[in-house]
C-alpha positions as CSV (number, residue, x, y, z in Angstrom):
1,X,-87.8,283.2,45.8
2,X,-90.7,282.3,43.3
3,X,-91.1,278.4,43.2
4,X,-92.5,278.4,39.7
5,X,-90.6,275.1,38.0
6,X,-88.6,275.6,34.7
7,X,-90.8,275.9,31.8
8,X,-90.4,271.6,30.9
9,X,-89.4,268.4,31.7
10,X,-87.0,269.2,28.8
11,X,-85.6,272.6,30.2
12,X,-85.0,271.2,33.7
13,X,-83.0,268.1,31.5
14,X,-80.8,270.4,29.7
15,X,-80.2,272.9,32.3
16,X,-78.8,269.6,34.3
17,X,-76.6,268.4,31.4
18,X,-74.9,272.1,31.4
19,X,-71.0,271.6,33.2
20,X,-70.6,273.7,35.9
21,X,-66.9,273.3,35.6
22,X,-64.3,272.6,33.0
23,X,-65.9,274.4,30.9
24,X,-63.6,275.1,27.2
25,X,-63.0,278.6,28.6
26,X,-61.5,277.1,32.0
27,X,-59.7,274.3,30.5
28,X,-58.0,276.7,27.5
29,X,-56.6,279.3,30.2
30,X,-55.6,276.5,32.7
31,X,-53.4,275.2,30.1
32,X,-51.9,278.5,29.2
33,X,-51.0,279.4,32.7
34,X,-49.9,275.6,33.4
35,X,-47.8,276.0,30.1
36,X,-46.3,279.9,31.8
37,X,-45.4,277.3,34.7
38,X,-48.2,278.3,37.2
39,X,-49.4,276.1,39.4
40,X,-52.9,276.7,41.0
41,X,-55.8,274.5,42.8
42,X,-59.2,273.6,41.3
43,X,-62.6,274.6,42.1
44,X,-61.2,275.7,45.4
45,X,-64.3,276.0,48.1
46,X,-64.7,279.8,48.9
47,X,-63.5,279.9,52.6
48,X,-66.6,280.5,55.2
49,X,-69.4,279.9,52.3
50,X,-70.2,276.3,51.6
51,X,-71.5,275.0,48.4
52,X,-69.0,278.3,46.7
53,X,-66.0,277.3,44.9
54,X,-63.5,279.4,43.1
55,X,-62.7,278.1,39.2
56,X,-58.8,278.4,40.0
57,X,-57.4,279.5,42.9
58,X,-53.8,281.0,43.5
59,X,-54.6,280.3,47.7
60,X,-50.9,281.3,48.4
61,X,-51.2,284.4,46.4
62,X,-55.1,284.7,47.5
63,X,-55.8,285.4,43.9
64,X,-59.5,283.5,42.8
65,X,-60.5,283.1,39.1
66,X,-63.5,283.0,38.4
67,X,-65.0,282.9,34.3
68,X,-68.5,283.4,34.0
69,X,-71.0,282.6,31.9
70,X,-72.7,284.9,29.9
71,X,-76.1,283.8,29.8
72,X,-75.9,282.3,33.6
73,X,-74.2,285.4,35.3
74,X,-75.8,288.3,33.6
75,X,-73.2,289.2,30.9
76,X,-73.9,292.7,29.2
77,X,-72.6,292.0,26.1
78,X,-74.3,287.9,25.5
79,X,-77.2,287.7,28.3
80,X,-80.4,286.7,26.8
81,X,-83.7,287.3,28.7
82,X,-85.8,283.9,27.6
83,X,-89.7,284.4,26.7
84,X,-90.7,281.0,28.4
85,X,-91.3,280.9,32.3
86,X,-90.0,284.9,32.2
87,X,-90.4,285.6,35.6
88,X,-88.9,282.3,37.0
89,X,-85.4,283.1,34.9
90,X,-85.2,286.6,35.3
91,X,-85.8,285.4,39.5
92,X,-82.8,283.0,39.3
93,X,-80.4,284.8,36.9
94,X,-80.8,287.4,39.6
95,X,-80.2,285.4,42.3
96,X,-77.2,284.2,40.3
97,X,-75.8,287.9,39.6
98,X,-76.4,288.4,43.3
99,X,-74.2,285.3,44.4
100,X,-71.7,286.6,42.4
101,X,-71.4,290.0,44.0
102,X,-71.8,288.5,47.8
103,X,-68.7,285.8,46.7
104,X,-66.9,288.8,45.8
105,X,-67.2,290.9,48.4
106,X,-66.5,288.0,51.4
107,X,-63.5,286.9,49.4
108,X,-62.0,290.9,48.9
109,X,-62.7,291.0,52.8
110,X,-60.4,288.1,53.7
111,X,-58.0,289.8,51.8
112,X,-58.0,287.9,48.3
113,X,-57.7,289.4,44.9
114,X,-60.5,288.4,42.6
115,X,-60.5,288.3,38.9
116,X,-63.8,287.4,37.1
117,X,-63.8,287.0,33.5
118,X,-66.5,286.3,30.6
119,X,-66.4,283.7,28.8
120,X,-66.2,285.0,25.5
121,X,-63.0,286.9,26.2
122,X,-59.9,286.0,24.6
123,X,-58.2,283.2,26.8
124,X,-54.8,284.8,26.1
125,X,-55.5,287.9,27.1
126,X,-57.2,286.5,30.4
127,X,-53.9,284.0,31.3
128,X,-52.1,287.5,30.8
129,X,-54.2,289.0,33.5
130,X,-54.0,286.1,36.0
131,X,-50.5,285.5,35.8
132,X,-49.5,289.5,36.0
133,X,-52.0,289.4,39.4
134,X,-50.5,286.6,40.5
135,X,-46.5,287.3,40.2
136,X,-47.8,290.8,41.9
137,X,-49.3,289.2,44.5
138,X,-46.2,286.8,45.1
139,X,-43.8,289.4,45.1
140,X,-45.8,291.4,47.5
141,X,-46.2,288.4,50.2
142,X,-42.2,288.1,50.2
């Protein structure tokens, strides 16, 4: 990993200051499926990798939710590439993309279904998506 710094005091400042949860995205589609009378758990830790968590997590279903961000997970739609301190962004936007994939992979192993979302897409259409996963997944554990 390349242990060039972030191109400012200023950079480092703001990247701080950006949430890492309840985010608009999260909180518009938790209140839809709260609304559709779901009930879920939030920023679940991902089981057997510390410092993970799951946005919001079905556990008795095993469904995890997880809504990216475009710039921050690599969307291919939204990502930018920035011009300042190129090599250090593209080295942890990588490193992001590939934490992504390895979360994805050890959670499909222990037998969860995981849906990961942008977020730019329509929150409607996502809470659609989660709940029809999660009523599957329900009716299959009974």
């Amino acid at each position: 990993m390349n242990t060039i710094e972030p191109s400012s005091p200023g950079v480092s400042a703001r990247m701080k200051r950006q949430p890492s949860r309840d985010t608009t995205p999260e909180v518009a589609i938790r209140k839809l499926l709260h609304a559709a009378g779901f009930r879920y758990r939030l920023n679940e830790r991902v089981p057997g990798m510390p410092r993970r968590t799951i946005d919001i997590a079905f556990t008795r279903a095993k469904v995890a939710v997880l809504i990216d961000g475009c710039f921050w997970h690599g969307c291919p739609l939204h990502a930018t590439q920035p011009k300042a301190n190129a090599q250090w962004w593209r080295d942890k936007l990588d490193r992001n993309m590939e934490r992504d994939t390895e979360t994805t992979q050890h959670l499909t192993a222990a037998g969860w279904t995981v849906l990961r979302f942008w977020e730019h897409e329509s929150t409607e259409g996502v809470a659609r998506q989660i709940a029809a996963a999660v009523t599957a997944r329900s009716a299959n554990a009974s």
